[in-house]
N, C-alpha and C positions, 0 to 999 in steps of 0.2 A: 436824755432819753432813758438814760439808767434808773433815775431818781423819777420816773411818770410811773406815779403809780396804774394811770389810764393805760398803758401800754399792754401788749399780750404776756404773760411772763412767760418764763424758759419754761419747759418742760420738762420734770425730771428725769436722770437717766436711768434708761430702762436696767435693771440686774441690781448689782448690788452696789454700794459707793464706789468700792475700790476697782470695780472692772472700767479696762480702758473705754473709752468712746469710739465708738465705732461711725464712720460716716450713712449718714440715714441716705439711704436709694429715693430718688428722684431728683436731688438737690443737684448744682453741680459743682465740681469738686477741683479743687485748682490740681493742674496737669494734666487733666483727664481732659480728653480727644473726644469731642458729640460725634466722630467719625468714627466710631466703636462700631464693634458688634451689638450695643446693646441700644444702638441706633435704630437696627433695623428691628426691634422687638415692636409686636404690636403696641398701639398706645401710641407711639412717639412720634413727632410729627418733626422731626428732623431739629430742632431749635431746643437749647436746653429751657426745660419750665422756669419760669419766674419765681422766686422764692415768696412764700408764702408769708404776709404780715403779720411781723413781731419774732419772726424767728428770724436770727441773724444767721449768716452763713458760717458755716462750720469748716474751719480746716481739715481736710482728708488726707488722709493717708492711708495706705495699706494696711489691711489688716492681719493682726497673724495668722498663721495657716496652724493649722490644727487645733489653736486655742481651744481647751476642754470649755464643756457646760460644767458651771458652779451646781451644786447642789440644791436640791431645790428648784432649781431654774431649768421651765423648758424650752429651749428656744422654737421658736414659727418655722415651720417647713421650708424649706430652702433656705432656711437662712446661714449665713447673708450669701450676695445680697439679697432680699426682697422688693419684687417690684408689680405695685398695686393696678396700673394703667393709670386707663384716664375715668375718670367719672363716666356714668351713663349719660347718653343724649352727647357724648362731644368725642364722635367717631367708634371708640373703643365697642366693641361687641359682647352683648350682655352674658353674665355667665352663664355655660349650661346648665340644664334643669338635671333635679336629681333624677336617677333611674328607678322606677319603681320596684319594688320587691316580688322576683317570681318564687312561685312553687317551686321548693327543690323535690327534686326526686333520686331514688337511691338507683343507684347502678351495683347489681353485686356480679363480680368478678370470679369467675371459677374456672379452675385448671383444667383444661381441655382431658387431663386422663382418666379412665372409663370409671376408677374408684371417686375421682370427684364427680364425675358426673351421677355414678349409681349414688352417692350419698346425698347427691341433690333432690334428686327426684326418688329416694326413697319412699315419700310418703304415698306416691302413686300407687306403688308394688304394695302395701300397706293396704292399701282404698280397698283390694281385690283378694287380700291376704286368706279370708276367709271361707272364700270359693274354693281357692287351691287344697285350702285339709279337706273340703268333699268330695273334691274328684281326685286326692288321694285314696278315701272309703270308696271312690267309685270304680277306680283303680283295682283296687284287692277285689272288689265283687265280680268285676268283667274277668280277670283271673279265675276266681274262682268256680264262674259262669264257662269256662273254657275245659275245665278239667284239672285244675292247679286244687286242689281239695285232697281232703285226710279221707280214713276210710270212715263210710256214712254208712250207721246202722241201722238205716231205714230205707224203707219202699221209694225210691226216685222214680219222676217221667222225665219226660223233654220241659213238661214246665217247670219245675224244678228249678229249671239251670238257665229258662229264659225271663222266670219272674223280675228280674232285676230291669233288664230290656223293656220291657210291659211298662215297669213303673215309671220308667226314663220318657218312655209316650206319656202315660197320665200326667207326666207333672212339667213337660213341654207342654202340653194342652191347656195346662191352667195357668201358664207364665202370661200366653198369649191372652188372659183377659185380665191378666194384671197389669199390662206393659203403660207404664208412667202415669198409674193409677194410684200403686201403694211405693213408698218408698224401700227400697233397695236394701238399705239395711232392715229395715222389717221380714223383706220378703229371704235375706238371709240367716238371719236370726232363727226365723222360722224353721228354716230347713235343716241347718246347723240341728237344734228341735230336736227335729225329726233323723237323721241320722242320729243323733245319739239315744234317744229312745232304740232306734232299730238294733243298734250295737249293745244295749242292754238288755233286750230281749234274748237277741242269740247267744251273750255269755249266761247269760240266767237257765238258760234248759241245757240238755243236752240229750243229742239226737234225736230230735223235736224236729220233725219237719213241717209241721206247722209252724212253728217260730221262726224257723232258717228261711221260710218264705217269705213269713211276713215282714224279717228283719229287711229279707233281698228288697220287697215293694218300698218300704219305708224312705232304704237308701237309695233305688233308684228314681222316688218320687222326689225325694230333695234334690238330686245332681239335673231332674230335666224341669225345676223347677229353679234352679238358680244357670243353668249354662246360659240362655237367651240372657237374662237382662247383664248380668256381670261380664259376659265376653264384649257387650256394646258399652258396659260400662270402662272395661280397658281400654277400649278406643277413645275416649270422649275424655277421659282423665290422664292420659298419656301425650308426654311432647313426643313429634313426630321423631325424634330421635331414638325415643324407650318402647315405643308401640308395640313394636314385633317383639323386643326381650319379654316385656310384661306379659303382652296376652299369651305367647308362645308359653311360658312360664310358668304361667299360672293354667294352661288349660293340657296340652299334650307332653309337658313334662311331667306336672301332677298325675296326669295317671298313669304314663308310663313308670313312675315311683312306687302307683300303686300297685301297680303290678309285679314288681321286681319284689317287693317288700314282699306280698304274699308266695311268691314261687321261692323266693330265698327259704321262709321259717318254714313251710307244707314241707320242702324239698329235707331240708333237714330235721324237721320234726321225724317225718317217715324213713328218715336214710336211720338216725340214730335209737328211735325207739318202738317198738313191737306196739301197734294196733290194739289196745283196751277198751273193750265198753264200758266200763268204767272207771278210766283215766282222761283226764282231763284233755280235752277234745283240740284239734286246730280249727275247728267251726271255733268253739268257746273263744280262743286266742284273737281270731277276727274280729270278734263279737265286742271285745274289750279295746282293740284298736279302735274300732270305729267310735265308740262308745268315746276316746279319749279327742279322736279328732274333732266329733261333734262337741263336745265342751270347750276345747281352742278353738273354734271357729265362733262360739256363741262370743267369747271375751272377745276377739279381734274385731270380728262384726259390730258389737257394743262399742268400743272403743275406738277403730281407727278406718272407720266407712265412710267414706265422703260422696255426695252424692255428686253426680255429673252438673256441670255448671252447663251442658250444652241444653240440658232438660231444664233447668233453673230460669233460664230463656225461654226458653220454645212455652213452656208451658204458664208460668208465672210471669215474666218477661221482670225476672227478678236480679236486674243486676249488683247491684250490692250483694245478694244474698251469690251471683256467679263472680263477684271478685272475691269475698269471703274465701269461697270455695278455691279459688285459686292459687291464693295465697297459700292453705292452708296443704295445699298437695306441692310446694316446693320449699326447700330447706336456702336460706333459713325463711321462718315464715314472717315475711313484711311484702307490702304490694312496691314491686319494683317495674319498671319499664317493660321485662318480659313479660308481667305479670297483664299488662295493659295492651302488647301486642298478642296475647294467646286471650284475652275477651274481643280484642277485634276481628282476629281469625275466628272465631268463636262465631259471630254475629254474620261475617261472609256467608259461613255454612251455613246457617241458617236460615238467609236472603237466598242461597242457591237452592233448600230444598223445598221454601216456601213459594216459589217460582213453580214446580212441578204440582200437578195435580194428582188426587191417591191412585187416579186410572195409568197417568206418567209414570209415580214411582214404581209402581207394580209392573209393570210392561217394562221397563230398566231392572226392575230386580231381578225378573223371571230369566235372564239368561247367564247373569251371576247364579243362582241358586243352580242351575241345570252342572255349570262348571263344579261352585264348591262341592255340588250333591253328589258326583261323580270320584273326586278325591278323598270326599269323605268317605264315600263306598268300598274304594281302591285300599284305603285304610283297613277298613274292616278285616279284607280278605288276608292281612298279616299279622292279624292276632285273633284267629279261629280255633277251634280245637283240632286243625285239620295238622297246623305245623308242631305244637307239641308232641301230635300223635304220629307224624311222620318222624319227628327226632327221636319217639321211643323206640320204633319201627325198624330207625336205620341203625342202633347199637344195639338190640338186645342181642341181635348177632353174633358180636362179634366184644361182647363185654359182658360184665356180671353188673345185673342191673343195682346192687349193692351200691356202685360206683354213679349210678344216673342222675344224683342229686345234682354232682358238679355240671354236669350238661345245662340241664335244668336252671339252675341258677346262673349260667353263661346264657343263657336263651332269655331270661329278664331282663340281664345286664346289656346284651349287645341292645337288646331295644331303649333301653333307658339312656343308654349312652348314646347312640344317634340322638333322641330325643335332646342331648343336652351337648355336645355337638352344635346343629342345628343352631339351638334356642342363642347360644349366646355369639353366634355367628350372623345371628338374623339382619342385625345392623350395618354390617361389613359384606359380608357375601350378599346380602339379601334374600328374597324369599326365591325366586323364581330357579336360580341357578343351582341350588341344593338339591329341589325338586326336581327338576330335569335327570341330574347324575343320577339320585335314587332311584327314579322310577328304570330307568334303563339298568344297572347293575341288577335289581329286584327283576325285572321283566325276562332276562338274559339267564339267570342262576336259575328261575321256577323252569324255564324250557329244559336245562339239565338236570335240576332233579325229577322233571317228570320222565323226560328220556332214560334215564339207570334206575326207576321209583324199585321195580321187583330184582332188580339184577344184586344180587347179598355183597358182590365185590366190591361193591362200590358205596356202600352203605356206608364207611369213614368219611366217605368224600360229601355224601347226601348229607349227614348229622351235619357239620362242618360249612356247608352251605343254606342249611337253615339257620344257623346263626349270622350268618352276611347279611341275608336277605334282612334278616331284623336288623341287623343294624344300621343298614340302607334305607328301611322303611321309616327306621324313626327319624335318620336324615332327612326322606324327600316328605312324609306326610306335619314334619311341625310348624311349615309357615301356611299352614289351614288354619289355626288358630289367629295369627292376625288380618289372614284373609277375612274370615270373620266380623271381624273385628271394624274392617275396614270397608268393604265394600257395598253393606246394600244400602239406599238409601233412606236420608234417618225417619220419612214416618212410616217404613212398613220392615223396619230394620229387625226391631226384636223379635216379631212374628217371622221373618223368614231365618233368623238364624235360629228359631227353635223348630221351624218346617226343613231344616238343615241337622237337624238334628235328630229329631223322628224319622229321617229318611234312613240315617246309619244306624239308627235302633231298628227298623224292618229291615236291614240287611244282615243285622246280626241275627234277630230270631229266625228267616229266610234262612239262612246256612247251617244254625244249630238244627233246623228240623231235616239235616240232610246224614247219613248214616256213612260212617267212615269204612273204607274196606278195600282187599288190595287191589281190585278196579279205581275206585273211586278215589283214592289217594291221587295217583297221575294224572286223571280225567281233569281233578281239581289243579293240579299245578301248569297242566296247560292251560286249562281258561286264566288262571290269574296271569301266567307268563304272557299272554295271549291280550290282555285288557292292560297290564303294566305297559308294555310296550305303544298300546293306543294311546294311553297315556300321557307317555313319554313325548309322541306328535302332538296329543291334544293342547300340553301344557305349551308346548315351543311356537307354537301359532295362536292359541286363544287364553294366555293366561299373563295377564301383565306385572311388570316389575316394581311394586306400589315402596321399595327404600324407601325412608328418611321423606315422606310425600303428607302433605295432611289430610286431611279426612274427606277435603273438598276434591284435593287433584287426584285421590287414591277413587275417588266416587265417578270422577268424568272419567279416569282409565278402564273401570269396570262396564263404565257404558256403553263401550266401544267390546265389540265379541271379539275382533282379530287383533291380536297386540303381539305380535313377534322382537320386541327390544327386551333387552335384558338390563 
């Protein structure tokens, strides 16, 4: 058989000459027990196989344990041994199929603490950047509109000081027939514009009241021309986590800033330098802020505006163009998983408002707007010319008004600092519980200063308590802003949060046409003591706690008028 050339010849071995011979797996192998464990391996039907013709049987032996791979040489997965089964068709079970290739998708992982998360969703805050430097300009105007002004050497009325108000109406009225008609960043761009035109006028002249008014229209036609669409656009571009920081943020801290800012430089302008007609004016000085705000608001506008992906649906039913959008408002920017459940959430909202009819959303919104109208009103009455002119009231007495700057500028401050308080607490405490404590401290303090208003003893204790009151009010009035933000429904959303808006501009012109005096001082801190405190019930029974909620379940809470949880 040696010498047939007909016969199968050997095989060569596998590796290299010099590597020992290993016994091939299936064969069987003298010593070796078919009562193994590798008996019961699939394939084997208890009986060793028959050796295959022209291969002789191999003597086996153990192999050695560790034996390196030669170089070069890769040995087959499990080997040794290796063990192939049986052929298809004779028992053995065919191999499985491969698994086809899914979409991977990215999961990005971020540290639960508030700077990972603020650096996540930066770009949101971004999206809205440019609203905020105009109701910082709108800021310095309502100041200035209050009595926070240099000495003006020209003929003033009451309109004078309400023009700004006036124009905060004209350009509410005109949002409402822009509402997701012109894009967002146009309609800011625009107005950015327009306040810095306004702020060039008023540093260009000086005591020009022509200009000082026209500067006031300018600027208040941009701020009632951008609050409606950019407070609905904080909502719509905000995870339900950042909502209340953002819109709080960018709307009643920005002008609580703007205020501060203008009472700080008025206050010290006139503490340190004597009145000149011609020396360079704090009109002028306003005039040049504004003038710079409007130029950073035109860059960020241009630059880092995104439009709402909820609109990009609703209107275009453009999704690609609202994953774009989505991506681009979280760091870093790639379309991840979150990215895919904040377009679904997206698409709910949308099925829940497209369900309601305009005569539905209206008749749902009207008892929200009655609510927010009411707070925003309550607002009003703690930054009037009534409480400056009660804190002048309660030290000339018993100080040298040389020294009233520092008042003055503690009267910006405590408001600016509830304001921000408040704002980055909105997420933790929530909206509803801030408001509650403020309106009662505020409600509680106006009843004692109107009870000691004439009484001069006590006039340390009145100055000293107008500064609480502000600082309480900017606690309890900053989660109106994502009230706003959040509650009316989305197709008659931007028209009522600019009819939300016009309501607190007639409240301000309302009160400026009322004449300060020392009747009239007390008369005033009763009724607000008097309405704070209604307030304070109205809020604890019909005003709900919309935390960390999205835009749909912050919507069906609004709908409901009695909501007593906190």
């Amino acid at each position: 058989m040696g010498d047939d050339k007909f016969a199968s010849q050997e095989p060569p071995p596998m590796g290299f000459a010099s590597a020992p011979e290993y016994p091939q797996p299936g064969y069987p192998q003298p010593g070796h027990s078919w009562d193994s464990p590798h008996s019961r391996q699939p394939g084997y039907s208890g009986y060793p196989p028959a050796p295959q013709q022209g291969y002789p049987p191999q003597l086996g032996f153990p192999p050695p344990q560790g034996y390196p791979a030669q170089q070069g040489y890769n040995p087959q997965q499990g080997y040794p041994p290796q063990y192939y089964g049986s052929s298809t068709g004779y028992g053995g079970p065919p191999p499985p199929p491969l698994p086809h290739p899914t979409q991977q998708t990215v999961n990005v992982v971020v540290n639960g603490g508030w700077y990972s998360r603020n650096q996540k969703n930066k770009p949101q805050s971004n999206a809205v950047g440019g609203a905020a430097l105009i109701f910082v300009s709108g800021g310095m105007n309502i100041a200035w509109s209050i009595g926070f002004h240099g000495t003006l050497f020209y003929a003033t009325n009451k309109h004078t000081f309400l023009a700004w108000f006036i124009g905060g109406i004209i350009g509410s009225v005109l949002s409402c027939f822009l509402t997701n008609k012109v894009a967002k960043k146009h309609v800011l761009i625009f107005s950015a514009t327009l306040v810095m035109i306004g702020g060039i006028v008023v540093a260009s002249t000086k005591h020009n009241a022509a200009a000082n008014m026209a500067g006031s229209y300018l600027d208040g036609i941009a701020n009632g021309l951008v609050f409606a669409p950019f407070m609905a656009l904080a909502g719509e571009v905000a995870v339900p986590y950042m909502r209340g920081l953002i819109s709080a943020s960018i709307e009643q801290m920005c002008f609580g800033l703007g205020i501060f800012v203008q009472i700080v430089y008025i206050s010290a302008w006139m503490d340190e330098t004597y009145p000149s007609k011609d020396s360079f004016s704090p009109e002028m000085v306003k005039g040049v802020l504004s003038a710079v705000y409007g130029l950073f608001a035109v860059i960020i506008g241009s630059l880092l505006c995104i439009e709402s992906p909820v609109i990009m649906l609703a209107t275009k039913n453009d999704e690609p163009g609202a994953i774009d959008a989505l991506r681009r408002l979280q760091r870093p920017y790639t379309v991840t998983n979150e990215t895919f459940e904040q377009l679904a959430e997206h698409k709910r909202y949308l099925a829940h408002n497209k369900n309601l009819s305009m005569g539905q959303s209206i008749c749902q919104a009207i008892p929200t707007f009655i609510r927010l109208m009411f707070l925003r009103a309550l607002n009003v009455l703690s930054i009037t010319k009534f409480l400056p002119l009660t804190l002048a009231y309660s030290f000339m007495y018993w100080t040298e008004l040389s020294g009233s700057w520092a008042w003055f500028c503690g009267f910006g401050l405590c408001r600016w600092m509830g304001n921000f308080i408040a704002t980055f607490s909105m997420e933790s405490a929530g909206r509803k519980k801030p408001t509650v404590v403020g309106l009662f401290v505020c409600g509680v303090l106006a009843f004692v200063i109107a009870g000691q208003y004439n009484l001069f003893n006590y006039n340390t204790g009145n100055g000293i308590m107008v500064l609480i009151i502000e600082l309480f009010a900017g606690v309890a009035f900053t989660a109106t802003s994502p009230y706003l933000a959040e509650a009316y429904p989305l197709g008659v959303k931007q028209h009522f949060i600019a009819f939300t808006f016009i309501a607190e501009m007639l409240v301000f012109i309302a009160i400026g046409l009322i004449d300060w005096g020392y009747s009239t001082g007390p008369n005033y801190f009763y009724a607000m003591g008097g309405l704070y405190i209604f307030g304070f019930v109205f809020v604890i029974f019909c005003l709900p706690e919309t935390r960390r909620t999205n835009l749909r379940e912050a919507q069906v809470k609004f709908s409901r008028f009695i909501n007593t949880a906190f």
